[in-house]
C-alpha positions as CSV (number, residue, x, y, z in Angstrom):
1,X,-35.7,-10.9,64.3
2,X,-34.3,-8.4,66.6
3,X,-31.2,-6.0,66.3
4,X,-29.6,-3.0,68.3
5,X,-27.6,-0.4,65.9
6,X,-24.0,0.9,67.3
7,X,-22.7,4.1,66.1
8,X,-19.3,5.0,67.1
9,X,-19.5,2.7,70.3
10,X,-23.5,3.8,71.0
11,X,-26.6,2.3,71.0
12,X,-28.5,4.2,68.7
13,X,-31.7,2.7,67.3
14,X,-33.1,-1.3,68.1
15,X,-35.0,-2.8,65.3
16,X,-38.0,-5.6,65.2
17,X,-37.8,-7.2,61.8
18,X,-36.6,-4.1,60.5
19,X,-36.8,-3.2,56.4
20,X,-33.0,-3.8,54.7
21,X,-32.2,-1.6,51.6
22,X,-29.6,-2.0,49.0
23,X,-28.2,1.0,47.5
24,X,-26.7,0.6,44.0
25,X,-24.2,2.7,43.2
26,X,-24.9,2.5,38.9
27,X,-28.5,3.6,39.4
28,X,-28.0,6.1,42.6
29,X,-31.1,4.6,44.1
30,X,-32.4,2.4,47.4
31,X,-33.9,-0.8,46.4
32,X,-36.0,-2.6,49.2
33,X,-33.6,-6.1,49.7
34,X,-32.7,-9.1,52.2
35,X,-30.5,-9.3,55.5
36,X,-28.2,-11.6,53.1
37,X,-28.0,-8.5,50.1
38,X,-28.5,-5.5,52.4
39,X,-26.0,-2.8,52.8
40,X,-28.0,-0.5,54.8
41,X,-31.1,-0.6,57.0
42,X,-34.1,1.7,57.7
43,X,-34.3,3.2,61.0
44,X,-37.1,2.2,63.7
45,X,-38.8,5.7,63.0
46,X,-38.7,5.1,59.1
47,X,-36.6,8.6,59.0
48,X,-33.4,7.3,59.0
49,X,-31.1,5.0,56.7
50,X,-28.0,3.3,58.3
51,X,-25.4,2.2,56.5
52,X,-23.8,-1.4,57.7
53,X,-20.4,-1.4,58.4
54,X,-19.6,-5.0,57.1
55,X,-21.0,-3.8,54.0
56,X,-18.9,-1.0,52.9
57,X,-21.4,1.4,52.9
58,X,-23.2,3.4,50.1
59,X,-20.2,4.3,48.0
60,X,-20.9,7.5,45.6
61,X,-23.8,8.4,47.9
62,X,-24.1,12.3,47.4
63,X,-25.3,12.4,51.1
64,X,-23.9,11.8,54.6
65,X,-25.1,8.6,56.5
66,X,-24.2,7.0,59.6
67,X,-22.4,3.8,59.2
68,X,-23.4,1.3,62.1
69,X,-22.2,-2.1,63.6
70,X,-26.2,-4.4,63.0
71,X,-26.3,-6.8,65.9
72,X,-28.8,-9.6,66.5
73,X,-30.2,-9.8,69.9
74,X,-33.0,-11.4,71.8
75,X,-36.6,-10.4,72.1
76,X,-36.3,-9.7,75.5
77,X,-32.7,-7.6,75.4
78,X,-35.3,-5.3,72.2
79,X,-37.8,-4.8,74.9
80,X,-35.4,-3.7,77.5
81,X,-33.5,-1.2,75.4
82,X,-36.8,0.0,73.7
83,X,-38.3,1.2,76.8
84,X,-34.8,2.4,78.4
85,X,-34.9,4.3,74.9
86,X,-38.0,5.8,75.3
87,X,-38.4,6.4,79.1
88,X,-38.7,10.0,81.0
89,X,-39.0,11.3,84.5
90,X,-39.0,14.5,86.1
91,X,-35.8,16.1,86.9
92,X,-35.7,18.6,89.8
93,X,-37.9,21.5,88.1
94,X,-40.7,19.2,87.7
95,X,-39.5,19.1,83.8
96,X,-40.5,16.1,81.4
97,X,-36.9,15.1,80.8
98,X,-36.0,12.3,78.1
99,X,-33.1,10.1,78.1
100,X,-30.8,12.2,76.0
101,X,-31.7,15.4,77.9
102,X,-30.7,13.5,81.1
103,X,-27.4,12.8,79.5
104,X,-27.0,16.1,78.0
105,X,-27.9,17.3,81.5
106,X,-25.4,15.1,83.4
107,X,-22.3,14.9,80.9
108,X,-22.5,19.1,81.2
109,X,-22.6,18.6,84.7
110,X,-19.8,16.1,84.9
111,X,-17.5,18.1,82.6
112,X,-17.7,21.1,84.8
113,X,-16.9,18.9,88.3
114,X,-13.9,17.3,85.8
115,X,-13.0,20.8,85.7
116,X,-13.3,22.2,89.1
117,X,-11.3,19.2,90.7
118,X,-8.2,19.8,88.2
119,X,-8.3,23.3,89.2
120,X,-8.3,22.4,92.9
121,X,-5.5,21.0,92.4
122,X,-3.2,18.5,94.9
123,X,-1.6,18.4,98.2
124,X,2.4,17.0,97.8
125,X,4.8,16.2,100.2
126,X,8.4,17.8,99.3
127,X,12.2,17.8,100.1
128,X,11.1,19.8,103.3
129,X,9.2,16.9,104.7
130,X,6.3,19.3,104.4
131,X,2.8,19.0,102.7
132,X,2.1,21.9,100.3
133,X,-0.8,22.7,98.4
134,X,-1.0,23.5,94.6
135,X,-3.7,24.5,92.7
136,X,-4.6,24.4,89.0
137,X,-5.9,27.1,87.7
138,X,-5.1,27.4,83.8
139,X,-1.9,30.0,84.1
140,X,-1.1,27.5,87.2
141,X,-0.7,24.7,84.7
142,X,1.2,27.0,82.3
143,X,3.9,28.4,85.3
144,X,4.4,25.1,86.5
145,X,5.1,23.4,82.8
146,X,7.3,26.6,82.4
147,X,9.6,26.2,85.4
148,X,9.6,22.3,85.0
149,X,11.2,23.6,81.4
150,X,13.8,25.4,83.2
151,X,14.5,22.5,86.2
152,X,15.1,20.3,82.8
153,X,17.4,22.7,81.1
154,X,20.0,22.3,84.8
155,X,18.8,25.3,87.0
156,X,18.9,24.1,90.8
157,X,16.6,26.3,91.9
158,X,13.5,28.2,90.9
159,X,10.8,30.8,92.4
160,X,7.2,29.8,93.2
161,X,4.6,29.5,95.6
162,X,2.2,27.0,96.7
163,X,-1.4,28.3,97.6
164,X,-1.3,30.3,100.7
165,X,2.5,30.6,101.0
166,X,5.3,33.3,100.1
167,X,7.2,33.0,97.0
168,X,10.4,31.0,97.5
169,X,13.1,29.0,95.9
170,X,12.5,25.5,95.7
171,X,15.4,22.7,94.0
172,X,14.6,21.7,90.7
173,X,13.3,18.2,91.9
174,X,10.1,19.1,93.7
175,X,9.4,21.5,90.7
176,X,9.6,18.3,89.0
177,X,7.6,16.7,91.4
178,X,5.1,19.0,91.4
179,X,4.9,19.2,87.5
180,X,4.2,15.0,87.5
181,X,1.7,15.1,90.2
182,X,0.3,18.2,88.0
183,X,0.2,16.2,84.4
184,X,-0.8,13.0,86.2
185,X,-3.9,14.7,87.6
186,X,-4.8,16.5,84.5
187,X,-4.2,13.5,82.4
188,X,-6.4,11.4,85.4
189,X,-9.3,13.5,85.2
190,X,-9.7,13.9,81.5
191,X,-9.2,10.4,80.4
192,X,-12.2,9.2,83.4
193,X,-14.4,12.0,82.6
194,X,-13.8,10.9,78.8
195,X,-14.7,7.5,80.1
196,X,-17.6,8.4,82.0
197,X,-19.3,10.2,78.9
198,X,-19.1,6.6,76.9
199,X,-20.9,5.5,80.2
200,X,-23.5,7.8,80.4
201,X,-24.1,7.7,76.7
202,X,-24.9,3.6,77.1
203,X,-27.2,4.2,79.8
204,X,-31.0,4.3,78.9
205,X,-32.9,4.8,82.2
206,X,-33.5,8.5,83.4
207,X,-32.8,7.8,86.9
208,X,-30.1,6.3,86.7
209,X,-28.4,8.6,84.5
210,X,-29.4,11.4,87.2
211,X,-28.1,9.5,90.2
212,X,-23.9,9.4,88.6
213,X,-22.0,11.3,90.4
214,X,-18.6,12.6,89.7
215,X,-16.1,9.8,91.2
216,X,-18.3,7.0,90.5
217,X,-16.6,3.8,89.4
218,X,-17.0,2.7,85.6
219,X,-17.8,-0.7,84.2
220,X,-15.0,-2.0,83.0
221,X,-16.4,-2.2,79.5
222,X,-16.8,1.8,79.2
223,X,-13.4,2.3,80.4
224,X,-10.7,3.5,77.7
225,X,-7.3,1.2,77.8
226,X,-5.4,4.4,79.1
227,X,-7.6,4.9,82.0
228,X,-7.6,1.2,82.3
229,X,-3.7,1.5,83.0
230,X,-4.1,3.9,85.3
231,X,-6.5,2.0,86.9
232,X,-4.3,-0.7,87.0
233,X,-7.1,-3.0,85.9
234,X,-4.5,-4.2,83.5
């Protein structure tokens, strides 16, 4: 029999007839057990002990263990995943680089592009008919929230600037404006690179790991229900 372990929505571990264990909570020890008794389940490098999910886990256990979802799969699905698990390639220092240092590598990456694109910031069209640049530097974010305060509290107009341009007066409604396109990108950009990291962490091949680039779509499956709204994929 043949199983993949999940841990908070991950593939961790795949198991060929793996060994179950049944902790009992009045002696405080592991007993070797079946699939039907088993509450937990020896990892596939014998280091490891997993508790099942279904199975409440190892109550009064003086130690820490993960607590998985145990799924069945086929021989062939084990084979796959086993040597996704295990593969490596050379990244572009002619480095041995394993599957989680590839994601390591490419989630640090994608954070920082998440980052550099919020602070870019957004071109906007305004009550001047014109198209005005903004970017989104951290004390950007905080001015903008700040005057979009004010524009709620009634005053008609309020002093800023877009990038490149003098300070000026501008109504209350583009500073509204400006503050929605402002939380929509941040909120954007956060929820898919959030999304992107559950992608990345379910993909077991080197290469492709290294070849994501910041933008790319995600499967459907990795995306989160709030950047499946914005998606409008529902």
């Amino acid at each position: 029999m043949f199983f993949k372990i999940i841990y908070e929505k991950l593939i961790i571990d795949v198991l060929a007839n793996p060994k179950w264990v049944l902790w009992l909570k009045r002696t405080q020890r592991f007993l070797a057990s079946e699939i039907t008794t088993a509450n937990g389940v020896i990892s596939s490098n014998g280091l490891e002990v997993y508790a099942i999910d279904t199975k409440g886990g190892f109550e009064n256990h003086p130690e820490k263990y993960k607590t998985v979802k145990v799924v069945e799969i086929t021989e062939a699905e084990y084979n796959l995943i086993r040597s996704q698990i295990t593969d490596k390639a050379l990244d572009g220092d002619a480095n041995e680089i394993t599957v989680q240092a590839a994601r390591d590598k490419k989630i640090a990456e994608m954070k920082a592009a998440c980052e550099e694109t919020i602070i870019k910031g957004f071109d906007i069209e305004l009550s001047d008919g014109l198209i005005h640049h903004f970017s989104l530097e951290v004390v950007d974010q905080l001015k903008i929230s700040k005057l979009n305060d004010r524009a709620m509290a009634g005053i008609e107009l309020l002093p800023y600037h877009a990038d490149g341009e003098i300070c000026k007066y501008y109504p209350k409604e583009d500073i509204v404006a400006i503050n929605r396109m402002m939380e929509y990108m941040v909120e954007y950009h956060t929820t898919y690179f959030n999304s992107l990291k559950l992608y990345l962490n379910n993909i077991f091949n080197v290469a492709s790991i290294l070849a994501i680039k910041y933008g790319d779509a995600i499967p459907f499956e990795y995306q989160s229900d709030v950047l499946k709204v914005m998606l409008g994929e529902v």
